[in-house]
N, C-alpha and C positions, 0 to 999 in steps of 0.2 A: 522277564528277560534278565540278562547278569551280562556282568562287563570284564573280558578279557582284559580291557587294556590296552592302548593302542601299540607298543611293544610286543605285547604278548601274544595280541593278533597277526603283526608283521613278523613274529619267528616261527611261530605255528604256521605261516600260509609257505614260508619259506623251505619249511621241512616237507611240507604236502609237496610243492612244485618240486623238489631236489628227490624227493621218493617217486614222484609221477615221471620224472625224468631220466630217472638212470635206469641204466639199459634190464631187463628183463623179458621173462617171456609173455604179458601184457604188452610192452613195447614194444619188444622185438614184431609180435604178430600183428601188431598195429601197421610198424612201417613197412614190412613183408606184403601185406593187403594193400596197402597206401600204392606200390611201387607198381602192382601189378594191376588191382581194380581200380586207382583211383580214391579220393573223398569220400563220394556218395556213397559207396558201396563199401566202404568200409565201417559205418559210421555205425551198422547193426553189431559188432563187435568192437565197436568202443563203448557202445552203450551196455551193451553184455557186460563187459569188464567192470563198468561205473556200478551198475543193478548187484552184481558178485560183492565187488567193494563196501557197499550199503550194507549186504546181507552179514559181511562180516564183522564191520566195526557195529551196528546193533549188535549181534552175538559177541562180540567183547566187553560193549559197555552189560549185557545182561547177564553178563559171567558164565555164559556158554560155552566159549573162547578158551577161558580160563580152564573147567573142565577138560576141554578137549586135550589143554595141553599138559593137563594130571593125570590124565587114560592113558595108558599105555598103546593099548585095541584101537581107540577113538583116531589117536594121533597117527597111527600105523596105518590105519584108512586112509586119512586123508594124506598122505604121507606117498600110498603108494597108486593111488588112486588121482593123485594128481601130477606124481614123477612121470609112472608110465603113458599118462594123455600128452605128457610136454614131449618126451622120446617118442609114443605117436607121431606127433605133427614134423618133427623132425623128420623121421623116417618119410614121412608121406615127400618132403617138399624135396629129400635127397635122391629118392628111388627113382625118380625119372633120369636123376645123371646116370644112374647104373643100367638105366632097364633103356636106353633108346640113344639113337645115332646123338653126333653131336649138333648138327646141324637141328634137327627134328626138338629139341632141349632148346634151345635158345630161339626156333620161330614159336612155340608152343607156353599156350599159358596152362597152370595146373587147373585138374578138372573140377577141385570143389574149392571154394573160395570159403573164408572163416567166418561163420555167424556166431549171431547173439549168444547162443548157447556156448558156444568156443569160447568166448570171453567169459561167460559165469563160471566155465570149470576152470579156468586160468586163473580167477581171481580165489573162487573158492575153495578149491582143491590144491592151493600153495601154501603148506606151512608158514614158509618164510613171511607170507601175509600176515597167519594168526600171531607171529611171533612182534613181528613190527606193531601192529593194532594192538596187541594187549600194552605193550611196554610206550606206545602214544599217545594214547587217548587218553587214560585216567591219567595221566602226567597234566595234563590242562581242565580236567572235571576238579572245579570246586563244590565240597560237599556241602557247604553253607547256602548255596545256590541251588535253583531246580534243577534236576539230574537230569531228566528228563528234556528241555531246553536247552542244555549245554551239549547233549548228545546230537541233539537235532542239528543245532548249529555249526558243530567242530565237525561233523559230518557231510553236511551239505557246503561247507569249505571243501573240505577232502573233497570230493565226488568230482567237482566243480572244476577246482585244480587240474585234477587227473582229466579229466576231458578236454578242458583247454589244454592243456601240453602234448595229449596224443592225438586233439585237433590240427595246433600246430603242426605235429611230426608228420601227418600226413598230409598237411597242404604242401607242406617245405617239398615231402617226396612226389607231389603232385609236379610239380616245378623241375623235378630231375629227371623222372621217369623216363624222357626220350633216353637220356642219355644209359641211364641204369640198364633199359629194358633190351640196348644191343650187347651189355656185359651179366645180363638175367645167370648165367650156368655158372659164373661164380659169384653174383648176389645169392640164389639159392642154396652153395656149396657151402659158404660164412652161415649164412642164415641157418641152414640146419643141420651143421654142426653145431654151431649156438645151444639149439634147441635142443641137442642129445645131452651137451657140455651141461646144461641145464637141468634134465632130467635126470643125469647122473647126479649132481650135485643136492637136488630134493630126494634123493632114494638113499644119500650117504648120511643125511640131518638127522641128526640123534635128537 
């Protein structure tokens, strides 16, 4: 085992909760699901996102990460390959405003609700991920120490983090939801423009 530090541990968990916290398209699709399914059912796509997250920060500590973002091709994959799934989902949650009465829009829940899978392409098809993970992790790996056990740990922090905060975020919307669920045509409207604003934003990252 090796020791952070008790400092060192309480900035590292701070920057996990402050990254698990600010708004993105993992969050956003958290409290979007929270609002409309509930908790329980949202919790297969919290776990997707946490499983995504794992996959990455191993591929950063094993300099896969790195690669990827020396490839020109590599980057452009995942680049476009995870823009277009977020403008996806976007479009899915907006097209009902355009395509049905008003009335019919706001008694009406969308017909597919977001799984596990939804969250592994959220987390792993986000640049912005690989970009954050490369430039966090090794910043806290000391090489005098097992590499291997320090990845495991600063990981299973992160993972951990990230679930309690978009555990949180969806009890909190558990708690609103009556209220959300009679102004749904323009929680949906924010919501995915968010998502396109989003997808735009991953397709412009150089």
């Amino acid at each position: 085992m090796f020791d952070l530090g008790g400092a060192t541990v309480l900035y590292y968990i701070a920057i996990c909760l402050v990254a698990a916290g600010t708004p993105g398209p993992g969050t956003l699709a958290v409290l979007n699901s929270a609002l409309y399914f509930g908790v329980r059912r949202t919790l297969p796509l919290m776990l997707g996102i946490v499983f995504g997250l794992g996959v990455v920060a191993v591929a950063t500590v094993t300099g896969l990460s790195e690669l990827v973002l020396h490839s020109k091709l590599a980057f452009a994959v995942i680049k476009y390959v995870g823009g277009l799934y977020i403008g996806y989902l976007g479009i899915r949650i907006l097209w009902p405003l355009f395509n049905s009465k008003q009335e019919d829009v706001k008694s009406q829940k969308p017909g597919k609700k977001m799984t596990f899978v939804t969250g592994v392409i959220l987390s792993i098809f986000n640049p912005k991920t690989l970009v954050v993970f490369t430039a966090l992790l090794p910043a806290f790996i000391h090489q005098e120490s097992s590499v291997i056990s320090q990845t495991v740990t600063l990981t299973l922090i992160l993972l951990l983090c990230t679930f309690l905060v978009h555990l949180t975020y969806s009890t909190l919307c558990g708690y609103v939801s009556d209220f959300f669920v009679r102004h749904m045509m323009w929680v949906d409207a924010i919501t995915g423009s968010m998502f396109v604003c989003f997808s735009i934003a991953v397709l412009l990252l150089s």
